[in-house]
C-alpha positions in Angstrom: 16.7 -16.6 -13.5 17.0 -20.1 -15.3 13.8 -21.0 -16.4 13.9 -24.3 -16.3 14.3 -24.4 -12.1 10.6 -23.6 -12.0 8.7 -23.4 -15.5 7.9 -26.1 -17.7 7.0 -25.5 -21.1 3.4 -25.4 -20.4 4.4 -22.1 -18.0 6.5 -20.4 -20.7 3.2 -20.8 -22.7 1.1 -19.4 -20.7 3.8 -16.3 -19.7 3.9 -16.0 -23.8 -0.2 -16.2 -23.9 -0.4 -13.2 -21.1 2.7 -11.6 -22.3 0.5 -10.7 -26.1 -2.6 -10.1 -24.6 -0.7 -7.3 -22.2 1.3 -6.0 -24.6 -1.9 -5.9 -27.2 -4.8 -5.2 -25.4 -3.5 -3.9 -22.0 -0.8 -1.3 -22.6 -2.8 1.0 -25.2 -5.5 0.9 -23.3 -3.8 1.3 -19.4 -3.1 5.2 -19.3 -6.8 6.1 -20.4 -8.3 3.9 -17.6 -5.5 5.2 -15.3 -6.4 8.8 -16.2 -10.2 8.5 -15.8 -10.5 6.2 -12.8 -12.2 4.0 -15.1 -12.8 0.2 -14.2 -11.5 -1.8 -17.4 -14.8 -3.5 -18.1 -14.0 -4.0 -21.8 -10.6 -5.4 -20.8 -11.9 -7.7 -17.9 -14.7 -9.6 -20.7 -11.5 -10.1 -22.5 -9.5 -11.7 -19.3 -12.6 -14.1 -18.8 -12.6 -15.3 -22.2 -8.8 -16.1 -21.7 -9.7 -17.6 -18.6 -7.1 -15.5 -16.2 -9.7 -15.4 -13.4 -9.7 -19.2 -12.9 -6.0 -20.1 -14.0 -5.7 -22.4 -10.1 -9.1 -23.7 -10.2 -10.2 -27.3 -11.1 -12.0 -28.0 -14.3 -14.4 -29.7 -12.9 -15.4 -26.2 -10.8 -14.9 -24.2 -14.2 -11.3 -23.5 -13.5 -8.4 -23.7 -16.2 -7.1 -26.4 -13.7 -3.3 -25.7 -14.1 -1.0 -24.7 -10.9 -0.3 -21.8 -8.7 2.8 -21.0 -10.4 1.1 -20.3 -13.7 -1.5 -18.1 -11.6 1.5 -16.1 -10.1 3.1 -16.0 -14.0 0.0 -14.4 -15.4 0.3 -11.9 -12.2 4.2 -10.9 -12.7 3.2 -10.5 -16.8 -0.1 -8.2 -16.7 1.7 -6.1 -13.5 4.6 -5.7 -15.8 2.1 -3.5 -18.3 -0.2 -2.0 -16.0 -0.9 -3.0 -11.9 -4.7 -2.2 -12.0 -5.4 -5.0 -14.3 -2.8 -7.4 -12.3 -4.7 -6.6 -8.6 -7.9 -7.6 -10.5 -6.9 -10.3 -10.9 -5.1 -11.2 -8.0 -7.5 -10.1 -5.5 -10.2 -11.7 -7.3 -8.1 -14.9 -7.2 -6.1 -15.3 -4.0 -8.6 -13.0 -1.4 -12.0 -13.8 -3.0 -11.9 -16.9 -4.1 -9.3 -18.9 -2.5 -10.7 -19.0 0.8 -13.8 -20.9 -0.5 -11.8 -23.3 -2.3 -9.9 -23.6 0.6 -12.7 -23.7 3.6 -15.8 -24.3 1.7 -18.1 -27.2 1.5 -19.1 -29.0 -1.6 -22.3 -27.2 -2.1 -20.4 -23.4 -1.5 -18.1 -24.5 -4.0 -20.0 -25.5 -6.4 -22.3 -22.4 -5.7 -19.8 -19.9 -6.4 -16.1 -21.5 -7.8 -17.8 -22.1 -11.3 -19.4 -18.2 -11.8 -15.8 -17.1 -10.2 -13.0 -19.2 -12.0 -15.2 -18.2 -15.5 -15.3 -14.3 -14.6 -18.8 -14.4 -14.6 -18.6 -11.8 -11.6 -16.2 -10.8 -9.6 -14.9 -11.6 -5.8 -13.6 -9.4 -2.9 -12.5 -9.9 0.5 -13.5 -8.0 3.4 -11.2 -7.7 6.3 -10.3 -4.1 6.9 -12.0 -1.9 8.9 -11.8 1.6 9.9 -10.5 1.0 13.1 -8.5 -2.7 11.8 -6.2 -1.8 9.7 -2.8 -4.2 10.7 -4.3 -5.2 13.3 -7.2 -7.6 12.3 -7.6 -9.1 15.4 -9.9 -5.4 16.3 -12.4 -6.5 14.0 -15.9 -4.7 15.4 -18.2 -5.8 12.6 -20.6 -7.9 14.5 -23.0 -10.9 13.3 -25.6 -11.7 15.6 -27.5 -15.3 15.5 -30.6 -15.6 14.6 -31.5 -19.0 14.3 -31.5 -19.9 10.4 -29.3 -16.7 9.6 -26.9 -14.0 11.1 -27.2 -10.5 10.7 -24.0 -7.8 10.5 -23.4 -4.9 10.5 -20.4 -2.9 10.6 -18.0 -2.0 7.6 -15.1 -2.8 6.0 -12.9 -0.2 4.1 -9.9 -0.3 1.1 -12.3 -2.8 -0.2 -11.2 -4.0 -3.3 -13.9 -5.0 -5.6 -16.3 -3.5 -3.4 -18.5 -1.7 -5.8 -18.0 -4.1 -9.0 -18.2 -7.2 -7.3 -20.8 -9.6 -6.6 -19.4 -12.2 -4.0 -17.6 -11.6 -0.9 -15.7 -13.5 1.8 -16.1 -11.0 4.9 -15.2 -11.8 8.5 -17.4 -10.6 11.5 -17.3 -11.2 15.4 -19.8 -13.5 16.2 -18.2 -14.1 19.8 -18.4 -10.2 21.4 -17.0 -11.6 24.4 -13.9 -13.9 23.4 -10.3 -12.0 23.1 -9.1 -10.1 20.1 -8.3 -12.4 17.1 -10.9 -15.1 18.5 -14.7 -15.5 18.1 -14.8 -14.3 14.3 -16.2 -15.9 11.6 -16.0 -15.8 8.0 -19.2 -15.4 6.3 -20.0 -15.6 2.0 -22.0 -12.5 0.9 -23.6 -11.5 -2.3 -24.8 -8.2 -3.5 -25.5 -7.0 -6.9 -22.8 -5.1 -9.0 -22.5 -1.5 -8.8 -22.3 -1.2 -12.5 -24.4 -3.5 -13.6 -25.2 -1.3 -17.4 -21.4 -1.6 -18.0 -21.7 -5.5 -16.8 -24.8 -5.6 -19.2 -22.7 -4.1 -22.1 -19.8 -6.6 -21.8 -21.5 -10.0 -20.5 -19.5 -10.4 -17.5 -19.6 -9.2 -14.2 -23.1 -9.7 -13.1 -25.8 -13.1 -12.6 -28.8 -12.5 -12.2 -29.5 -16.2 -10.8 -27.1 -15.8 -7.9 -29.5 -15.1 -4.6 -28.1 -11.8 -3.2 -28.3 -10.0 0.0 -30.4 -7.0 1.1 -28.3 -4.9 3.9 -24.8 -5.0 1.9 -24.1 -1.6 0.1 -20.8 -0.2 -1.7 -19.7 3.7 -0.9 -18.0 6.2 -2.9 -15.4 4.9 -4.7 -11.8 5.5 -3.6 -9.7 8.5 -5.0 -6.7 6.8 -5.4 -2.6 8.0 -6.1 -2.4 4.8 -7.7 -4.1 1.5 -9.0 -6.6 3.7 -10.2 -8.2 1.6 -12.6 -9.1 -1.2 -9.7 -12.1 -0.8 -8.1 -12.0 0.2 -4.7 -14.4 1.0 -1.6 -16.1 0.5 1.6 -18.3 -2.5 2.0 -21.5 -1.6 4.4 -23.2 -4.0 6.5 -26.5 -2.6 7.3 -28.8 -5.4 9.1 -27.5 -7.8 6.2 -29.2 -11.2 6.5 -26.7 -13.8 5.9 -28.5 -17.3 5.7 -26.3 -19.8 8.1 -25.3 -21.9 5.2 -22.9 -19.1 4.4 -20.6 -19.4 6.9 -17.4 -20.5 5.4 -15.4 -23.2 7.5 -16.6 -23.4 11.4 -17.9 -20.6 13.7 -15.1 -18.6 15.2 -12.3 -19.7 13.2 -12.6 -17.2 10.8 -9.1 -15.4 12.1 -7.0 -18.1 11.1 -8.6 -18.5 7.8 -7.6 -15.2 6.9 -4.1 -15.3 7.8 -3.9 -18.6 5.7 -5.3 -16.5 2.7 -3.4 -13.4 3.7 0.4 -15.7 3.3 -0.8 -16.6 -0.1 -2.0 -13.3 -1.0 1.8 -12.0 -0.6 3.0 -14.1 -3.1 0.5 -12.5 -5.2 1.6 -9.0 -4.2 5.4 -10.2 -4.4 4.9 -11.3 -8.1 2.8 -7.9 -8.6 5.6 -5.8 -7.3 8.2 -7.8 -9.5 6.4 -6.6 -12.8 6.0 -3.4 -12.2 10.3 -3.4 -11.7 10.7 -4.9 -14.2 8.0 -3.4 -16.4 10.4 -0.3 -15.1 13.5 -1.8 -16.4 12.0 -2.7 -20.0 10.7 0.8 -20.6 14.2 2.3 -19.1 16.1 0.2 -21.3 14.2 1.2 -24.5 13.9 4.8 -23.8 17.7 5.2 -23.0 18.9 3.1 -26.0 17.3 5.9 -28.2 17.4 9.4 -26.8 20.2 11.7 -26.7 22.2 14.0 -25.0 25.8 15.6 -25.5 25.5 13.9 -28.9 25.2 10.5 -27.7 22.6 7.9 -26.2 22.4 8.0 -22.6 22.8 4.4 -22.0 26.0 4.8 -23.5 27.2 6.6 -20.4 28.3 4.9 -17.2 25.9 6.6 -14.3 23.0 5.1 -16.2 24.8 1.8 -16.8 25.1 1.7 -12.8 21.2 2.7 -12.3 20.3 -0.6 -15.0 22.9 -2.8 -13.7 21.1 -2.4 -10.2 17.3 -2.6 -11.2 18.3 -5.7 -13.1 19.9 -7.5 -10.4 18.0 -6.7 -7.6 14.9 -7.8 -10.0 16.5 -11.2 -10.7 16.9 -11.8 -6.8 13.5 -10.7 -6.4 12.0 -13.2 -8.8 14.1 -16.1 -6.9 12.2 -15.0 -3.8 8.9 -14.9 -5.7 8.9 -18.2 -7.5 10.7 -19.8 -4.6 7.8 -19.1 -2.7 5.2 -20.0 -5.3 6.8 -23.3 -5.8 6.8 -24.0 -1.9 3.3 -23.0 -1.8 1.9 -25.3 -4.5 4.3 -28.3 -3.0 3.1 -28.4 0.2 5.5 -26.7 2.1 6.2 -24.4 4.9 5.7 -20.9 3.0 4.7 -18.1 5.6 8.4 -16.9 6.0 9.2 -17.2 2.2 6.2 -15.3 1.2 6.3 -12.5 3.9 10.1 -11.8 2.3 9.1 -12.0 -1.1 6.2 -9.2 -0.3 8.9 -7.1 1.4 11.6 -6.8 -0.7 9.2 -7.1 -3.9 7.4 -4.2 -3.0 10.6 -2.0 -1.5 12.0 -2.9 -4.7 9.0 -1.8 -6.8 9.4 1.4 -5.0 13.4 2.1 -5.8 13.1 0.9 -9.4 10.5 2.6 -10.5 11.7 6.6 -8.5 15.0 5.3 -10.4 13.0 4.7 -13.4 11.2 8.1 -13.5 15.0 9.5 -13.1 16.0 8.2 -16.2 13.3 9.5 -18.5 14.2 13.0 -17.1 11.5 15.1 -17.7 9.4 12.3 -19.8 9.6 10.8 -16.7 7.1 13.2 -15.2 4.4 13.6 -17.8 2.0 10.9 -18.5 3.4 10.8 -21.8 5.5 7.4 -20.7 4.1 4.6 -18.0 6.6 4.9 -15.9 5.0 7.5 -13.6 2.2 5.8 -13.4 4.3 2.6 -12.6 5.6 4.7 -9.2 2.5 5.5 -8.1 1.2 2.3 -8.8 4.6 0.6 -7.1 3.8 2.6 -3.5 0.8 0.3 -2.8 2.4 -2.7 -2.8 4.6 -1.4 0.5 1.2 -0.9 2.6 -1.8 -3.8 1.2 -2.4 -7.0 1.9 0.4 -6.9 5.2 2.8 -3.6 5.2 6.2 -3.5 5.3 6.4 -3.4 9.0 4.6 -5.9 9.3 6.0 -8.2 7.2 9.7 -7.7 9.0 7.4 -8.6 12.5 6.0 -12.1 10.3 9.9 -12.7 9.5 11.3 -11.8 12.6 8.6 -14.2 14.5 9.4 -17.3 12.0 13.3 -17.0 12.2 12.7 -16.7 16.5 10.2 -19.4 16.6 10.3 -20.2 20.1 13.2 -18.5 21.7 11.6 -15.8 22.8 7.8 -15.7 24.5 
């Protein structure tokens, strides 16, 4: 991809400023977190002093007030090292933050943006739920008025952030009677950090002077096959008192505000998917370069020239798809289609190159010895979160037929 049809130099910098700290900090670091299940404390003080968690955000909110396509740049670089540390980001960016930068009012942004865009603690997004998975619109989490507050209870599962974050953008029904996907409402919640000695240790990742919530609990953390090193759980909702200045945007339009943050959110997951090919191509390229077989390298012969002739293409058109998207996004325009494709193919392609990557390394491949197991594992995710692949052919499919059928 030319560079110059989206980046200027001040993107190139940043990629080059994200690009070190992965390859420095990140990469010697990523298998041990990987192995352990370990949320990369030490790493994350590091990405707040860099500034990654506010890269979109105004200055004047704490941000690091440059554009979305330097967010999605710092995205594509860290996934290309290690996906845990990418989703971190990007989930506390797009799904926990954006929305209140998007629908909040002065005083909830100024509230939360500043302890967000610094890293001071980390964001999440509650929208799943054990029985609204794909479909949304059977949200059952329920927040009852209550003059000066709401209270809700339900839960929401595949929580990212759930146990090591402090604020929340959640949606609950607050209409039991209206239809499906209206009468919900997105509400801000707080709740202290599960791991508040590790947040203690670091600096980050817990404020004591944010007012939290009592009802709003984190479960067991999730065993995952992959992303192992991102936090992930349910989020509880037991009589939680939410005060009625933190409902975000107006009372029952919480639906569409979610599927506004949801078509930016696949950008994010598009770019994701993109590094971990091409995270997949680098280490291919390097590991068949140098070992042998039959007396020779194995990239000399033509099988594994096919395999990295394919990866590398199918990566360049995914990155057209990406940045395309991003570039729509932060000009204004139409996007919902453009993302939704960049998400599907991203992700599918994620998938091939890194099963094709594991191929090449032969045996390697398998052991943890080289990243590029952990790379499929991590690759499968991006086919199913934030919109599956299904249902990103149905978001197509409905944009290209607009109106022809009902």
């Amino acid at each position: 991809m030319h560079d110059a049809l989206y980046f200027s130099d001040h993107h190139l910098q940043v990629r080059d400023m994200v690009r070190d700290f992965a390859q420095t900090v990140v990469k010697p670091s990523a298998r041990a977190y990987d192995l352990d299940s370990r949320f990369p404390w030490d790493n994350v003080k590091r990405m707040a002093e860099l500034g990654l968690f506010g890269i979109p955000w105004p200055e004047g909110l704490g941000g690091a007030g440059m554009d979305y396509l330097s967010y999605i740049t710092v995205i594509h670089e860290l996934a290309k090292v290690d996906a845990s540390h990418a989703i971190t980001v990007s989930a506390h960016t797009t799904l926990g933050t954006s929305p209140i930068v998007d629908f909040g009012t002065d005083d909830q942004k100024h509230r939360y943006i500043p302890l967000l865009a610094q890293g001071r603690v980390l964001a999440g997004f509650g929208l799943t739920e054990p029985g609204a998975g794909s479909d949304a619109g059977g949200t059952k989490t329920a927040a009852v008025d209550k003059g000066d507050h709401y209270v809700l209870n339900g839960s929401k599962i595949f929580i990212t952030h759930a146990g090591v974050g402090e604020v929340f953008v959640v949606t609950a029904r607050t209409d039991p009677k209206a239809q499906k996907t209206h009468g919900i409402t997105a509400f801000i919640v707080t709740k202290d950090t599960t791991d508040l000695n590790e947040a203690a240790r670091v600096g980050v990742g817990h404020a004591p002077e944010l007012a939290k919530m009592g009802g709003i609990h984190a479960g067991k953390k999730e065993d995952k096959l992959g992303w192992r090193a991102s936090d992930t759980r349910e989020l509880i909702f037991a009589d939680a008192m939410v005060p009625k200045e933190n409902v975000l945007g107006t009372v029952g339009s919480g639906f569409p505000q979610m599927l506004h943050t949801l078509d930016g959110g696949r950008i994010g997951i598009g770019a994701l998917a993109l590094g971990i090919a091409e995270g997949a191509l680098e280490e291919c390229l390097a590991y068949t370069s140098q070992r042998k077989q039959f007396g020779r390298v194995i990239a000399t012969y033509q099988g594994v020239h096919f395999a990295l002739a394919d990866m590398a293409t199918e990566i360049e058109a995914a990155k057209h798809l990406v940045y395309h998207a991003a570039w729509l996004k932060q000009h204004g325009h139409p996007f919902k289609r453009e993302a939704a494709m960049a998400k599907l193919y991203a992700s599918e392609l994620a998938m091939r190159a890194t099963i094709k990557a594991v191929q090449l390394h032969g045996g390697y491949g398998y052991t943890t010895e080289y990243p590029v197991e952990r790379m499929m594992r991590d690759a499968k995710i991006c086919e199913i979160g934030e919109g599956t692949s299904e249902i990103q052919r149905i978001v197509i499919a409905r944009q290209l037929l607009g109106d022809l059928i009902d």
